[in-house]
SEFIZA-3560 file (N, C-alpha, C; in Angstrom, 3 decimals):
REM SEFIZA-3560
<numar><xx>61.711</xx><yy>225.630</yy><zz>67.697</zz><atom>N</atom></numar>
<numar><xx>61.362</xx><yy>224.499</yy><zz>68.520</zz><atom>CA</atom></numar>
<numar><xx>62.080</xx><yy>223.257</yy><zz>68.005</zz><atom>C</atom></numar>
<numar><xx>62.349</xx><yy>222.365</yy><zz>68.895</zz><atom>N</atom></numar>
<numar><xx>63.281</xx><yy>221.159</yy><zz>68.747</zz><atom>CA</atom></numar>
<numar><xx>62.486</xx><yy>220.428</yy><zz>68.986</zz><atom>C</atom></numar>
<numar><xx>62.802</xx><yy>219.220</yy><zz>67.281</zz><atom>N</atom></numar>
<numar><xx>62.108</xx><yy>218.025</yy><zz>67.354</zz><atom>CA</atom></numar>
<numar><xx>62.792</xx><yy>217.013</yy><zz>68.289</zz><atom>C</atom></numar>
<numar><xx>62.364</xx><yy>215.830</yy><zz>68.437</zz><atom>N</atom></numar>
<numar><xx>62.611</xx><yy>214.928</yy><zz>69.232</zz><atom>CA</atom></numar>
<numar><xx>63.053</xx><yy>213.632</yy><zz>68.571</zz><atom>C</atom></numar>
<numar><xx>63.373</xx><yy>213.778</yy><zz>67.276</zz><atom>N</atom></numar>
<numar><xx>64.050</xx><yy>213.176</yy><zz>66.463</zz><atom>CA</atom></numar>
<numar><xx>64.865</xx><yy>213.569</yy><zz>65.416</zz><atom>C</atom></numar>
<numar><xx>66.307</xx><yy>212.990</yy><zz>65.656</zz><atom>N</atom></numar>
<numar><xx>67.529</xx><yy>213.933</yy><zz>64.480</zz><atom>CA</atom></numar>
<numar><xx>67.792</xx><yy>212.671</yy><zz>63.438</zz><atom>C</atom></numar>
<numar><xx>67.508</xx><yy>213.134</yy><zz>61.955</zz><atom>N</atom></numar>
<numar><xx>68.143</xx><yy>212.451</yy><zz>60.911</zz><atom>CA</atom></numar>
<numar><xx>69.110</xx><yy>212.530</yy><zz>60.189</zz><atom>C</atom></numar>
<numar><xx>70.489</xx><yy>211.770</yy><zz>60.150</zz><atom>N</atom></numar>
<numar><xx>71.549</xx><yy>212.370</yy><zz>59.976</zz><atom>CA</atom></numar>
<numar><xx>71.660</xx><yy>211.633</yy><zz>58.299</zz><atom>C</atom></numar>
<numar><xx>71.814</xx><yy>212.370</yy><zz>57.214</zz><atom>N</atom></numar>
<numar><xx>72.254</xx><yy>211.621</yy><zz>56.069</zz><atom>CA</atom></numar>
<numar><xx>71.418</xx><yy>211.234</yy><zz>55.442</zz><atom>C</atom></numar>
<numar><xx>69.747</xx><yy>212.058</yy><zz>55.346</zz><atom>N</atom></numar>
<numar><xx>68.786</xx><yy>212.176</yy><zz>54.902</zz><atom>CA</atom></numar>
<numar><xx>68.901</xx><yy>212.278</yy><zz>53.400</zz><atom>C</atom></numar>
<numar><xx>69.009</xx><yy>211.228</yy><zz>52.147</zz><atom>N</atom></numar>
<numar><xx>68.728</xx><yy>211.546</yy><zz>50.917</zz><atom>CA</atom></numar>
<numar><xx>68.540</xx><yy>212.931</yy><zz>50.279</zz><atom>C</atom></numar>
<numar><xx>66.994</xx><yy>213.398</yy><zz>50.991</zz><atom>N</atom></numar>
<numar><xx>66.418</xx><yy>214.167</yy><zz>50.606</zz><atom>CA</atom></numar>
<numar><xx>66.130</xx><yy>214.945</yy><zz>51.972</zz><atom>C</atom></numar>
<numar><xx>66.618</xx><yy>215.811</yy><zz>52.458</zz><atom>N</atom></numar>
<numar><xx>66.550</xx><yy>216.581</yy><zz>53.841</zz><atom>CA</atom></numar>
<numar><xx>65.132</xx><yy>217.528</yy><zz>53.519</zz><atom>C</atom></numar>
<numar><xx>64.537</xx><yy>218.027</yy><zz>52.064</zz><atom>N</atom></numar>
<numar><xx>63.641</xx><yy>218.811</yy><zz>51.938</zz><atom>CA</atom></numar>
<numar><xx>62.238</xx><yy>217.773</yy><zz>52.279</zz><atom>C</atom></numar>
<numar><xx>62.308</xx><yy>216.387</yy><zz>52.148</zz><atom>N</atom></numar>
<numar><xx>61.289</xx><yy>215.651</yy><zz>52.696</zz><atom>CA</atom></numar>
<numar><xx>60.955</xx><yy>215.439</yy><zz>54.034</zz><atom>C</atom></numar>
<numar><xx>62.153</xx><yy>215.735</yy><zz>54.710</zz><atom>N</atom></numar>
<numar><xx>61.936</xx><yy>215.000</yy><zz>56.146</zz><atom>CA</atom></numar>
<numar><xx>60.699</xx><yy>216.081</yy><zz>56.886</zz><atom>C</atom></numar>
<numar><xx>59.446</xx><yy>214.870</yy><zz>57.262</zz><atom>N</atom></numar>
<numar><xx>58.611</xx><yy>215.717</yy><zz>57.868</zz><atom>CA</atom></numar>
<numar><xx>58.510</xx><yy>216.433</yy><zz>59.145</zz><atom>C</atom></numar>
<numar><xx>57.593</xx><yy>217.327</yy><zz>59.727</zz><atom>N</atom></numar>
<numar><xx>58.004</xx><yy>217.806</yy><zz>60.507</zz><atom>CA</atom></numar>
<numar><xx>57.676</xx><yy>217.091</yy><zz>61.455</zz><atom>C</atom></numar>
<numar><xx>58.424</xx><yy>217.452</yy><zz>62.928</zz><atom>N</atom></numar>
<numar><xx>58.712</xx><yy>216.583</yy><zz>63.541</zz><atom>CA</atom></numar>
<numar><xx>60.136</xx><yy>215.813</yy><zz>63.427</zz><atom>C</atom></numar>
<numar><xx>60.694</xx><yy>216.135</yy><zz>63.159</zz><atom>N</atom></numar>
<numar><xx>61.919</xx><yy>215.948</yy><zz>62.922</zz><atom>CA</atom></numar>
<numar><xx>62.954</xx><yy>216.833</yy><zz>62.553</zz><atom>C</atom></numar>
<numar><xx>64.130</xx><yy>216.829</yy><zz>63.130</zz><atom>N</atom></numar>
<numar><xx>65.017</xx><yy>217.510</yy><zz>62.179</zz><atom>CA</atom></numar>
<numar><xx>66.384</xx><yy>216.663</yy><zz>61.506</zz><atom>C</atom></numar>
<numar><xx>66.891</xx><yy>217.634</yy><zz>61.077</zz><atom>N</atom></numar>
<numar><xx>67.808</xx><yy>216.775</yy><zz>60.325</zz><atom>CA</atom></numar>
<numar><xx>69.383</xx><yy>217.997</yy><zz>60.152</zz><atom>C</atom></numar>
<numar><xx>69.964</xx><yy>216.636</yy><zz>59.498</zz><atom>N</atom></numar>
<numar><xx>71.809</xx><yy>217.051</yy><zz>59.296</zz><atom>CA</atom></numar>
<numar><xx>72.088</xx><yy>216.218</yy><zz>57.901</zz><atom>C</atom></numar>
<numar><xx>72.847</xx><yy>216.784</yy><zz>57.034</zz><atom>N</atom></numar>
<numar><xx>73.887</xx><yy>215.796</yy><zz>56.146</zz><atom>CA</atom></numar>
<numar><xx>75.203</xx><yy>215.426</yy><zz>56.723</zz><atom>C</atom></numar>
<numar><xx>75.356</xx><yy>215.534</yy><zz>58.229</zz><atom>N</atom></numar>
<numar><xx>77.117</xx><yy>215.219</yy><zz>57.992</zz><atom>CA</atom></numar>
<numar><xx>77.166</xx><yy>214.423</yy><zz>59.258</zz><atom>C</atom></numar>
<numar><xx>77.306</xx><yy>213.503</yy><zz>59.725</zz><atom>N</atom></numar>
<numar><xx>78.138</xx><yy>213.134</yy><zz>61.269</zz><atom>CA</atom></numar>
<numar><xx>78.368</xx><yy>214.145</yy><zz>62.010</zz><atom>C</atom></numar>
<numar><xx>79.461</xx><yy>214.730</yy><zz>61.603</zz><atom>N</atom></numar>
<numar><xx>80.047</xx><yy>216.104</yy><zz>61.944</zz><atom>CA</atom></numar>
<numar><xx>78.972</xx><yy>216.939</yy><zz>62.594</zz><atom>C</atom></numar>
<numar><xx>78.074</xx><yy>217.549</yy><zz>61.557</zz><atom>N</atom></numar>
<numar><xx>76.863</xx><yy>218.542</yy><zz>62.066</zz><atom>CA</atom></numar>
<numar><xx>76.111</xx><yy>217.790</yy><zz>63.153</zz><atom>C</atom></numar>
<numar><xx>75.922</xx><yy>216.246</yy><zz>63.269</zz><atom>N</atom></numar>
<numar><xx>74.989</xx><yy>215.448</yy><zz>64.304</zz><atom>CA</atom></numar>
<numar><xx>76.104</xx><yy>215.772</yy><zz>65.222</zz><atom>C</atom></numar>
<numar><xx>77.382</xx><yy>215.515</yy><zz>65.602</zz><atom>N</atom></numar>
<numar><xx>77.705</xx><yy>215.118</yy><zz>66.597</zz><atom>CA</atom></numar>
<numar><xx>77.887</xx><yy>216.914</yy><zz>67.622</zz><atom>C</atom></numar>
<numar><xx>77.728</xx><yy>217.719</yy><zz>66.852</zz><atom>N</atom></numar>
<numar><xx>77.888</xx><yy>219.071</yy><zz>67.217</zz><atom>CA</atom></numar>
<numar><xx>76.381</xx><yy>219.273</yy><zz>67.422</zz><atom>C</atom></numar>
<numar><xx>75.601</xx><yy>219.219</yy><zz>66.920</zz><atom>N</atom></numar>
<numar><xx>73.950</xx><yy>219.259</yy><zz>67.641</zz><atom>CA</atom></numar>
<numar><xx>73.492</xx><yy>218.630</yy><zz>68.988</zz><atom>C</atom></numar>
<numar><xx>74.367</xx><yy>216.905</yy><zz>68.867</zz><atom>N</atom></numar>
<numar><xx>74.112</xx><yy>216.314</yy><zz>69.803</zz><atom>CA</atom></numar>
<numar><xx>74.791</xx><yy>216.696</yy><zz>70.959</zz><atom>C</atom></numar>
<numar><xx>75.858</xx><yy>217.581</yy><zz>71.160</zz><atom>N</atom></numar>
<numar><xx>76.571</xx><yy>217.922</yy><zz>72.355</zz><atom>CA</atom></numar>
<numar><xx>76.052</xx><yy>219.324</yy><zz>72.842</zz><atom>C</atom></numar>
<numar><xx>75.215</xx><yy>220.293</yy><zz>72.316</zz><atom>N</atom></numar>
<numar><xx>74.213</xx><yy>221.035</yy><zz>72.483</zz><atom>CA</atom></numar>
<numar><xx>72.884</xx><yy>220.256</yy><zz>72.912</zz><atom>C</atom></numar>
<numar><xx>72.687</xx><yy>219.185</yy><zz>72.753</zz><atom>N</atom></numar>
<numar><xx>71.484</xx><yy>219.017</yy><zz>73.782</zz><atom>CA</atom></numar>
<numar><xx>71.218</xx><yy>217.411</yy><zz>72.974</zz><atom>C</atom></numar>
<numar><xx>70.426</xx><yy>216.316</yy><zz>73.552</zz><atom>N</atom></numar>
<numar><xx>70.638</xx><yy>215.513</yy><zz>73.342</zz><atom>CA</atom></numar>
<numar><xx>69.358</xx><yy>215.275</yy><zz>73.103</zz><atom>C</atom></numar>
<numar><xx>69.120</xx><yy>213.875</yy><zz>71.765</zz><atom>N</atom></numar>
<numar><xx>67.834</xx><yy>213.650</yy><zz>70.973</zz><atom>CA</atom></numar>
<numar><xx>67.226</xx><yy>212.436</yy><zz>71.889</zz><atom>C</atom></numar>
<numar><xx>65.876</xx><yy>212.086</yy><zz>71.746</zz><atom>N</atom></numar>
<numar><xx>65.525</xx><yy>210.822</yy><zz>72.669</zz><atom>CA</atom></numar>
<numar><xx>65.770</xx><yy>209.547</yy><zz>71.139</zz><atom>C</atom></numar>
<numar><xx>65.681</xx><yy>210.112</yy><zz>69.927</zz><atom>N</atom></numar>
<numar><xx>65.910</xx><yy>208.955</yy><zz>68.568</zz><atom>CA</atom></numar>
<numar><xx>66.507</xx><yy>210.024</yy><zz>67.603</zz><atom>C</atom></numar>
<numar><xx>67.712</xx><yy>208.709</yy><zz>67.508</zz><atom>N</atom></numar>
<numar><xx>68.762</xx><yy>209.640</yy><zz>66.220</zz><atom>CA</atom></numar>
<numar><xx>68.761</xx><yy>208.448</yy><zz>65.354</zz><atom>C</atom></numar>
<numar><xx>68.377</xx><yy>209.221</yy><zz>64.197</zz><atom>N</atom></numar>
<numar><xx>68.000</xx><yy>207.865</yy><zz>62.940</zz><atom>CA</atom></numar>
<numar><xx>69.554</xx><yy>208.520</yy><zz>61.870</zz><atom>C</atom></numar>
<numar><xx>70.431</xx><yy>207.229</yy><zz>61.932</zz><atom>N</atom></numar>
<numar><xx>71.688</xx><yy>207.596</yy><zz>60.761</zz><atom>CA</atom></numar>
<numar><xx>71.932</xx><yy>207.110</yy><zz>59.620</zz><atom>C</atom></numar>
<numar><xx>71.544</xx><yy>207.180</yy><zz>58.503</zz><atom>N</atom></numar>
<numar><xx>71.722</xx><yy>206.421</yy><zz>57.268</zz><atom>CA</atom></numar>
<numar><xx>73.087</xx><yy>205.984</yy><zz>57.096</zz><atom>C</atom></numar>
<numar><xx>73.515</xx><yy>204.414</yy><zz>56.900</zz><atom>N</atom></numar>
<numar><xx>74.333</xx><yy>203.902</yy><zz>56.618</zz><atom>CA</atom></numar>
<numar><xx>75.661</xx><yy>204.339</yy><zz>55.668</zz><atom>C</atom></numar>
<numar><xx>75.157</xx><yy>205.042</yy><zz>54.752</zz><atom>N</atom></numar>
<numar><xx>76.182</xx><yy>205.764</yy><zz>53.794</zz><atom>CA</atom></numar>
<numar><xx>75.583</xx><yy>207.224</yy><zz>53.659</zz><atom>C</atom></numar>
<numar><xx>76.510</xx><yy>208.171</yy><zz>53.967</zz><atom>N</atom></numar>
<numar><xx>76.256</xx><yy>209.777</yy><zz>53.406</zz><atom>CA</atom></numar>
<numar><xx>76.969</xx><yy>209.646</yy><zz>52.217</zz><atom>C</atom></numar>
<numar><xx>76.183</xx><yy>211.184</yy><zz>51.423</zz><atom>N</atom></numar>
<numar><xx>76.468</xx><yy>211.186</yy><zz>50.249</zz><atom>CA</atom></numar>
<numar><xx>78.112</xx><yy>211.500</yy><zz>49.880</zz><atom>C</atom></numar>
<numar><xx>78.344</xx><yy>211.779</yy><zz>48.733</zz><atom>N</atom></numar>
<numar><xx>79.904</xx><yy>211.511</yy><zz>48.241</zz><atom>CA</atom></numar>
<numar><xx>80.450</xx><yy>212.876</yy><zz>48.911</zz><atom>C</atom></numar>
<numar><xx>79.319</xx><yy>213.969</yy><zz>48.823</zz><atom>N</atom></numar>
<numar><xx>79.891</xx><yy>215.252</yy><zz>49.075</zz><atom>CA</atom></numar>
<numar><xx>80.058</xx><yy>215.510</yy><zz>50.246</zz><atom>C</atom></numar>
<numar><xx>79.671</xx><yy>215.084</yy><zz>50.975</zz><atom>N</atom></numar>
<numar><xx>79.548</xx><yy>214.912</yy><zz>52.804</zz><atom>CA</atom></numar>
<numar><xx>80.787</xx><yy>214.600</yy><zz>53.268</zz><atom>C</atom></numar>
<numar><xx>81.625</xx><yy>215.304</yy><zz>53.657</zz><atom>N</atom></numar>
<numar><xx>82.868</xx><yy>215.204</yy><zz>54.154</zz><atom>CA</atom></numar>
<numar><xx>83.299</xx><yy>214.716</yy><zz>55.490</zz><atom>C</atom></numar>
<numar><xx>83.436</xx><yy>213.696</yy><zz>56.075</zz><atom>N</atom></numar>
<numar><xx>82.807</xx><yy>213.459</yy><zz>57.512</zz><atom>CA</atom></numar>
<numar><xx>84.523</xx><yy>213.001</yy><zz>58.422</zz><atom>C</atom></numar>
<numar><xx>84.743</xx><yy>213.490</yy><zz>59.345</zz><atom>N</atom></numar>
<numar><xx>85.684</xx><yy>212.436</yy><zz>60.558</zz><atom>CA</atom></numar>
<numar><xx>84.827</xx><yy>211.297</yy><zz>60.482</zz><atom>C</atom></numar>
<numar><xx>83.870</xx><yy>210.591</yy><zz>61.225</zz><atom>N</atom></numar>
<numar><xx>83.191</xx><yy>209.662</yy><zz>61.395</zz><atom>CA</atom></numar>
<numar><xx>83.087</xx><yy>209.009</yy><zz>60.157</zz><atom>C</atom></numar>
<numar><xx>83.688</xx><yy>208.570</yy><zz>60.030</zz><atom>N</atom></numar>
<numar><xx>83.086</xx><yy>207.715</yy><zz>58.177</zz><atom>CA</atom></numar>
<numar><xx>82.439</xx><yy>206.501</yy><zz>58.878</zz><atom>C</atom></numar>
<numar><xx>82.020</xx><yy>205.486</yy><zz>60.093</zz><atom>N</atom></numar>
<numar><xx>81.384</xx><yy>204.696</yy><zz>59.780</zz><atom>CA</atom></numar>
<numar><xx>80.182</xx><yy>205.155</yy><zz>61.027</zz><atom>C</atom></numar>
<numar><xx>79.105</xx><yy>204.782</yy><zz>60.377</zz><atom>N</atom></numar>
<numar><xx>77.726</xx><yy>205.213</yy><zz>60.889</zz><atom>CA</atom></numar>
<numar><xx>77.344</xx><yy>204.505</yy><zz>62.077</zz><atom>C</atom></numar>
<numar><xx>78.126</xx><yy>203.453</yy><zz>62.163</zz><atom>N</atom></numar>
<numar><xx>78.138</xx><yy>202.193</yy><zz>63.402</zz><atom>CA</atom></numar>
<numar><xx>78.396</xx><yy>202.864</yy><zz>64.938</zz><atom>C</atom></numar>
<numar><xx>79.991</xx><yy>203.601</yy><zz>64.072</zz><atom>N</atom></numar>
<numar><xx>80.944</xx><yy>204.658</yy><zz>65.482</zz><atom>CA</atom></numar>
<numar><xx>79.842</xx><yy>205.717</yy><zz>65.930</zz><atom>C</atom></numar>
<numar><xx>79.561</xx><yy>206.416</yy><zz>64.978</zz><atom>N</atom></numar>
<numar><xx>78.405</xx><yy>207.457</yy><zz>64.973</zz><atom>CA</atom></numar>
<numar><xx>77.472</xx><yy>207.014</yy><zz>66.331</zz><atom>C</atom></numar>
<numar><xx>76.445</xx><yy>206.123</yy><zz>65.630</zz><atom>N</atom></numar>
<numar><xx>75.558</xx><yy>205.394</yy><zz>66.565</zz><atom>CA</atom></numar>
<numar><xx>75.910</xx><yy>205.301</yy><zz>68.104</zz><atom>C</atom></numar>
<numar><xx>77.509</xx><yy>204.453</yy><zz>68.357</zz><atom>N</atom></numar>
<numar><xx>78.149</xx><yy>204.587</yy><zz>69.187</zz><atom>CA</atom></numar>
<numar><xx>78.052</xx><yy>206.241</yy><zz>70.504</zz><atom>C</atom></numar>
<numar><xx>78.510</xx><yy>206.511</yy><zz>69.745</zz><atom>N</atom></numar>
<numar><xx>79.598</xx><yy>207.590</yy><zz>70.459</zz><atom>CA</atom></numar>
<numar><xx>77.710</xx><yy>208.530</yy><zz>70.366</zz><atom>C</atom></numar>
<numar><xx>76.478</xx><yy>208.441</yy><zz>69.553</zz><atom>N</atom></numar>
<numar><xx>75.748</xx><yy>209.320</yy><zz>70.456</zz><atom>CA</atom></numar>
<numar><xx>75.027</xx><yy>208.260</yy><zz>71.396</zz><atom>C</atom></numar>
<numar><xx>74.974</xx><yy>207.453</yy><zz>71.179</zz><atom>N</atom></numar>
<numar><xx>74.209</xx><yy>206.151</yy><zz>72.743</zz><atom>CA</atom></numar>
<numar><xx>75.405</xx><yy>206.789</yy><zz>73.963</zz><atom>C</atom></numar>
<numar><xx>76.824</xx><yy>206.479</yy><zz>73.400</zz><atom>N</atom></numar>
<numar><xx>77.594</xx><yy>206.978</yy><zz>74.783</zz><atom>CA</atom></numar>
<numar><xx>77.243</xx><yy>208.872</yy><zz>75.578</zz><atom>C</atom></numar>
<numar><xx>76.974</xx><yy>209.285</yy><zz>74.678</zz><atom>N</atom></numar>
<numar><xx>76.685</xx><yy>211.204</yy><zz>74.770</zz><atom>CA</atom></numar>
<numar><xx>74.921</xx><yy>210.849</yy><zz>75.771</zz><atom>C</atom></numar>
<numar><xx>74.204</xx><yy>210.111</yy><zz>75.630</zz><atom>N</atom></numar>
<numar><xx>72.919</xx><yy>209.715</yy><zz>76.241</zz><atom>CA</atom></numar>
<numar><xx>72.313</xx><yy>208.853</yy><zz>75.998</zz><atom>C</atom></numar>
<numar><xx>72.933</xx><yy>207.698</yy><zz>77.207</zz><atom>N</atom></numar>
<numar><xx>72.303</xx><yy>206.234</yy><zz>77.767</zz><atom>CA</atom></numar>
<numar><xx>71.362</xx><yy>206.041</yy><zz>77.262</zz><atom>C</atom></numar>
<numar><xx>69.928</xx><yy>206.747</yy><zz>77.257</zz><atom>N</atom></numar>
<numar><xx>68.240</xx><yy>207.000</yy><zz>76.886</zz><atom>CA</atom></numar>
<numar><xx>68.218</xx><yy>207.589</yy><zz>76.019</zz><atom>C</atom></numar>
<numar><xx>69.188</xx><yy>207.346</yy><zz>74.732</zz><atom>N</atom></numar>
<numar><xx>69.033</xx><yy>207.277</yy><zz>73.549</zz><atom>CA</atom></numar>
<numar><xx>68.746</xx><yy>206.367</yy><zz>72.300</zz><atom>C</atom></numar>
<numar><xx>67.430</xx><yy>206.502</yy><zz>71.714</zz><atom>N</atom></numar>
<numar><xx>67.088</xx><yy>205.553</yy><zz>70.883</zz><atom>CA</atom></numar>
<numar><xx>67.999</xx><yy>205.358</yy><zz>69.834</zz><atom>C</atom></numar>
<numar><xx>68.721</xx><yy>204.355</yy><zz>69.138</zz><atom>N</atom></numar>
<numar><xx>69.883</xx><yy>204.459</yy><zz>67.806</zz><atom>CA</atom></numar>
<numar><xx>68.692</xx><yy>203.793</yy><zz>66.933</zz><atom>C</atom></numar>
<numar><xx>68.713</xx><yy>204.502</yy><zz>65.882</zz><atom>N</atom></numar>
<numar><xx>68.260</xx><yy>203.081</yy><zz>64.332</zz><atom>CA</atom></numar>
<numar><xx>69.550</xx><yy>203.861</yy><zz>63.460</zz><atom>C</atom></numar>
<numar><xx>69.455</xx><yy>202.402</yy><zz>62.559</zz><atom>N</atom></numar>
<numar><xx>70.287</xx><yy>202.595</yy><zz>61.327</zz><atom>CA</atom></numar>
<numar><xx>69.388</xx><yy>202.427</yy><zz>60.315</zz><atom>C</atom></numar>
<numar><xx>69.443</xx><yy>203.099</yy><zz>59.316</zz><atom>N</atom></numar>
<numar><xx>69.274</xx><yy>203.002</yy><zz>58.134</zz><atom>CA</atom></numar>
<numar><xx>69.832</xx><yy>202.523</yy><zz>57.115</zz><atom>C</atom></numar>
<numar><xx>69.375</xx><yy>201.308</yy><zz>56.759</zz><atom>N</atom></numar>
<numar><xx>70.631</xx><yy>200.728</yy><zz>55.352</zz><atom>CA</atom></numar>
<numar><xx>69.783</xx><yy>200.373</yy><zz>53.778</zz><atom>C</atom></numar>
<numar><xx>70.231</xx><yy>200.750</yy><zz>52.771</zz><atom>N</atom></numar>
<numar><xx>69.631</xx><yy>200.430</yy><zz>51.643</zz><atom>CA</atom></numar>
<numar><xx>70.265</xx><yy>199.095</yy><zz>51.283</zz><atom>C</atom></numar>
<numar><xx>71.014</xx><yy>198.651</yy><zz>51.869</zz><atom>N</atom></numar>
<numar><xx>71.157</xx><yy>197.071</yy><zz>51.443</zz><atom>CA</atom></numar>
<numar><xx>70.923</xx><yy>195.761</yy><zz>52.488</zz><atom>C</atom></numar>
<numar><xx>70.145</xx><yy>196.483</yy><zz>53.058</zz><atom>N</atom></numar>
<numar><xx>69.565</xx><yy>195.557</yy><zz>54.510</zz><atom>CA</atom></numar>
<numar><xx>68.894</xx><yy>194.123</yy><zz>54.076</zz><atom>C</atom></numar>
<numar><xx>69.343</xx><yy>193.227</yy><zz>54.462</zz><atom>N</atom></numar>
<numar><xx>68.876</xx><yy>191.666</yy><zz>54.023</zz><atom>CA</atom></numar>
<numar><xx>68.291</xx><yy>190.957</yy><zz>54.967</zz><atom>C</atom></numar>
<numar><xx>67.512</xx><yy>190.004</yy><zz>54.782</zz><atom>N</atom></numar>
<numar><xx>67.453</xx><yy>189.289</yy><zz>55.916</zz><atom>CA</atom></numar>
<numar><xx>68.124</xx><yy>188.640</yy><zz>56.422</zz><atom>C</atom></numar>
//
């Protein structure tokens, strides 16, 4: 069964609760997302070092799945988020 929310670049992917699923790569999101499309795709700002990605910025990412489905929720995730 498919959650209704995809987390791409999850720290810790063994935390993410259920109700959710998840990816480490751009790559793996943008190949999930063209198999069927999420109503909220949450993308952490930086993947890890080992994460090999086309997409290196999480912005394009965001992009290009809002363009894949209009009635798609985007958040970003940033660990250096300021006011």
């Amino acid at each position: 069964m498919r959650a209704s929310i995809l987390i791409v670049g999850h720290p810790f992917p063994d935390r993410v609760q259920f109700g959710a699923d998840h990816c480490t790569t751009y790559d793996q999101a943008i190949e999930i997302l063209e198999e069927s499309p999420y109503p909220v795709v949450v993308a952490a700002d930086r993947l890890p070092l080992l994460a090999q990605t086309k997409i290196k910025d999480s912005l394009e990412f965001l992009k290009r799945s809002r363009n894949a489905n209009q009635d798609t929720q985007t958040i970003l995730v940033s660990q250096d988020a300021s006011p």
